[in-house]
C-alpha positions as CSV (number, residue, x, y, z in Angstrom):
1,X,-1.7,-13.5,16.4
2,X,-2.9,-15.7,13.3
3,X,-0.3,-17.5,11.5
4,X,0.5,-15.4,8.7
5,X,0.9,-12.8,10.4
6,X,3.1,-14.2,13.0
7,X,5.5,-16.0,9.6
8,X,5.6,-12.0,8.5
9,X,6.8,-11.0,11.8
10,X,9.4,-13.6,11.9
11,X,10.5,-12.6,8.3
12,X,10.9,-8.9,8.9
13,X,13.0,-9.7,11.8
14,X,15.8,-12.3,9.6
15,X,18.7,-10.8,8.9
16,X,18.3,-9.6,5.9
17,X,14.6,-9.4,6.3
18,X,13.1,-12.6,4.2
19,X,10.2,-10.5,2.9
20,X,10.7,-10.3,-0.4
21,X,13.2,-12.1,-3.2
22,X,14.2,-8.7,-5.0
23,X,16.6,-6.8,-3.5
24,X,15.9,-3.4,-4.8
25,X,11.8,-4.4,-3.9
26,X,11.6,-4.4,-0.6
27,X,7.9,-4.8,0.1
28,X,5.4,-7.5,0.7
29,X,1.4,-7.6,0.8
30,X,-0.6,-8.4,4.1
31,X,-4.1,-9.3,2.2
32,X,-6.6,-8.8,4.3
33,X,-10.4,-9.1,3.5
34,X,-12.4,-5.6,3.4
35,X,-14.7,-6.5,5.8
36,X,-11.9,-7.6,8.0
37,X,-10.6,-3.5,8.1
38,X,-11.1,-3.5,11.6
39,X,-9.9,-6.5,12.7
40,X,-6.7,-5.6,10.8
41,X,-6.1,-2.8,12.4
42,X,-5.6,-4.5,15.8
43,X,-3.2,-6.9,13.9
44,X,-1.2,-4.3,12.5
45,X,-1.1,-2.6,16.6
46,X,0.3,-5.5,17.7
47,X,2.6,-6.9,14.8
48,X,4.0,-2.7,15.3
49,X,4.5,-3.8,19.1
50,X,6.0,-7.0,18.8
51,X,8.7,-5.6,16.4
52,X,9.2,-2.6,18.4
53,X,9.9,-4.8,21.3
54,X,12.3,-6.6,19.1
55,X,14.6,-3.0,18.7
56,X,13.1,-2.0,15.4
57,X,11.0,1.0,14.5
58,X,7.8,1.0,12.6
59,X,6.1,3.6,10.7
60,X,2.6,3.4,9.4
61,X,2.4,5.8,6.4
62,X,-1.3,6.4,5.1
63,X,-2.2,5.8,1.4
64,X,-5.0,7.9,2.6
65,X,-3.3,10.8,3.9
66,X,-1.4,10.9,0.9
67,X,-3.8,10.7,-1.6
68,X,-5.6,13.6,0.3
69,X,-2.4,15.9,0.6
70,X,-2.5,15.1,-3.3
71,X,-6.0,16.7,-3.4
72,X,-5.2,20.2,-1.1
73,X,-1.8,20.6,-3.7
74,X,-3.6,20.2,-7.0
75,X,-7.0,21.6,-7.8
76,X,-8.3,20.6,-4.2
77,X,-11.5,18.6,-3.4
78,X,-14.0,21.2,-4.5
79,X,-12.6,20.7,-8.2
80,X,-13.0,17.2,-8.2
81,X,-16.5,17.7,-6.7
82,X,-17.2,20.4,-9.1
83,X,-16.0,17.9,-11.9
84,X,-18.1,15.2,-11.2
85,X,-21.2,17.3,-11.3
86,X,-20.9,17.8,-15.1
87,X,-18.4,15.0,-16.3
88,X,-19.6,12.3,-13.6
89,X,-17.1,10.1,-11.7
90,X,-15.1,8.0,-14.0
91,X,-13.7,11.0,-15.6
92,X,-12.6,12.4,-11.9
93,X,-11.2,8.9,-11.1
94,X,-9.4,9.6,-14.6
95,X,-8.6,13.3,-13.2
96,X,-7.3,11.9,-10.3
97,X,-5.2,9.1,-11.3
98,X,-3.6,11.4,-13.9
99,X,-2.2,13.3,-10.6
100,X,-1.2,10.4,-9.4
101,X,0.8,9.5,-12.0
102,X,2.5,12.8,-13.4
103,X,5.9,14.0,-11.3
104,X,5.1,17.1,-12.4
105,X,1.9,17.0,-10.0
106,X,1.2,15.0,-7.4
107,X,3.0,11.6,-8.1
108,X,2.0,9.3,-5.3
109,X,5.4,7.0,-6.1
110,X,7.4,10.4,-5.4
111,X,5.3,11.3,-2.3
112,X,5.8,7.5,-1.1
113,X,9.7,7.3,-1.7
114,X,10.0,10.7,-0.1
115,X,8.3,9.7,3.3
116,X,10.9,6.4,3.1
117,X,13.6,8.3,2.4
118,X,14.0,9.5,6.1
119,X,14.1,6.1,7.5
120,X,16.9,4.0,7.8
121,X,16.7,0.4,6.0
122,X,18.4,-1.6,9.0
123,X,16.1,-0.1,11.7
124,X,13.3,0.8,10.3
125,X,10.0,-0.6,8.8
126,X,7.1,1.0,7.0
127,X,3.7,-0.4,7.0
128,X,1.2,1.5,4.5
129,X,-2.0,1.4,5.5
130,X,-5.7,3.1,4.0
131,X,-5.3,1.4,0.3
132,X,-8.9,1.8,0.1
133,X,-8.7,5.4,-0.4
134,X,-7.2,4.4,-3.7
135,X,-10.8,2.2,-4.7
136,X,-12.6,1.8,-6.7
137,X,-9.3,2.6,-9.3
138,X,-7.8,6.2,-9.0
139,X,-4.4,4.0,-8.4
140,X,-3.9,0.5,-8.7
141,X,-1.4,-0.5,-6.1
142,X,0.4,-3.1,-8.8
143,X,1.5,0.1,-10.4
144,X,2.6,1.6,-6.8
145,X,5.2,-1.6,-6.3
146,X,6.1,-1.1,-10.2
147,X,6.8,2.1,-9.2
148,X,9.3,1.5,-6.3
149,X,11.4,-0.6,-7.5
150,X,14.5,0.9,-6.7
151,X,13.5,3.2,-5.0
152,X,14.0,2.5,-1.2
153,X,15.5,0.4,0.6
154,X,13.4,0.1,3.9
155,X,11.3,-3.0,4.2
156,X,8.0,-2.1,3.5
157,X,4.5,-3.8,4.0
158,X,1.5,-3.1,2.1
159,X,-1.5,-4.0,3.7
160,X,-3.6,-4.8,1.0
161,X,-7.7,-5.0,1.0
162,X,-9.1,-7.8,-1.4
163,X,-9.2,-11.1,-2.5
164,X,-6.7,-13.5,-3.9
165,X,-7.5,-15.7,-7.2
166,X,-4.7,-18.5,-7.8
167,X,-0.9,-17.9,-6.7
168,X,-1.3,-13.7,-7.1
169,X,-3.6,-12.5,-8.9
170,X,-5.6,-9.9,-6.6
171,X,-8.7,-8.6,-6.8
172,X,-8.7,-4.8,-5.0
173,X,-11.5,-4.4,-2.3
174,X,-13.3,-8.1,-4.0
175,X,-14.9,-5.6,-6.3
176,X,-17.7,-7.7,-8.0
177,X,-16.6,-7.5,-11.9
178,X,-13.2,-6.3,-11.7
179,X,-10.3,-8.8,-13.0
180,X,-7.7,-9.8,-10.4
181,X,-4.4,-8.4,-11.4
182,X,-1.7,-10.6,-11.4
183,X,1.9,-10.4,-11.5
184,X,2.8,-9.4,-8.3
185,X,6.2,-10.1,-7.4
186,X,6.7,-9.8,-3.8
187,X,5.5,-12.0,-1.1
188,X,1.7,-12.4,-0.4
189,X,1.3,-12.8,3.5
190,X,-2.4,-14.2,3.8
191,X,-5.0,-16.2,6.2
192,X,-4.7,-19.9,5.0
């Protein structure tokens, strides 16, 4: 298991968990480089057994599966499809994110708090997985962790595709052109 990966383990097993410095922001980023995807996956299998083993549960919750029950409780896929045809894909992307966004529709914060609210913060961990669904921007995940402040309590592990520029600043899936955003306050767990 590579080092940083091995530190997060350790820190989601303290006592409280030492993943993050806010309490009511329970979360911390595994950055992992896109082309890595795979490679990740088998670190995520066995950083889920190891902490198993060690009494705690783990649940992997999909950004992907999300963002497509989203899509079938809207307008659906053909819509979107439909929309692109005549308004081409940034205004979809816009579309989308609107969804994403509004409570009143398919608020990917509310669908994300929901799923935690079942588990129980001194048991269980959640590790979200598929943020590349979200690419190139129908949700920026620095608006996700905005989002859930405050609103679990289950230490949470967002396993983030990109790149890293300075202390935080990200850039999502090393998207050629796009700015690394910055200001993430929770704890970046990356290869050295």
């Amino acid at each position: 298991m590579p080092e940083h990966i091995a530190r997060l383990h350790r820190d989601l097993l303290a006592s409280p968990p030492r993943i993050s410095a806010y309490r009511d922001l329970p979360f911390a980023i595994l950055l992992y480089h896109p082309r890595q995807e795979r490679e990740l996956r088998t670190h995520v299998r066995r950083l889920r057994a190891g902490l198993e083993a060690a009494g705690r549960r783990v649940t992997l919750v999909s950004l992907a599966e999300l963002l497509w029950q989203a899509f079938d409780e809207t307008d659906g896929v053909e819509a979107f499809v439909e929309q692109e045809r005549f308004e081409g894909f940034a205004a979809v992307e816009r579309t989308i994110n609107g969804y994403l966004t509004d409570p009143e529709l398919a608020c990917l914060p509310d669908r994300l708090a929901k799923r935690l609210a079942a588990l129980d913060p001194a048991r269980d961990i959640a590790i979200l997985v598929r943020a590349a669904a979200m690419a190139p921007a129908l949700y920026h995940m620095s608006t996700l962790l905005d989002e859930m402040q405050g609103r679990t309590m289950v230490p949470t592990i967002l396993c983030y595709p990109g790149t890293i520029e300075g202390a935080t600043g990200l850039r999502f899936m090393d998207l050629p052109g796009r700015e690394p955003m910055g200001n993430y306050r929770v704890e970046i767990y990356r290869d050295a």
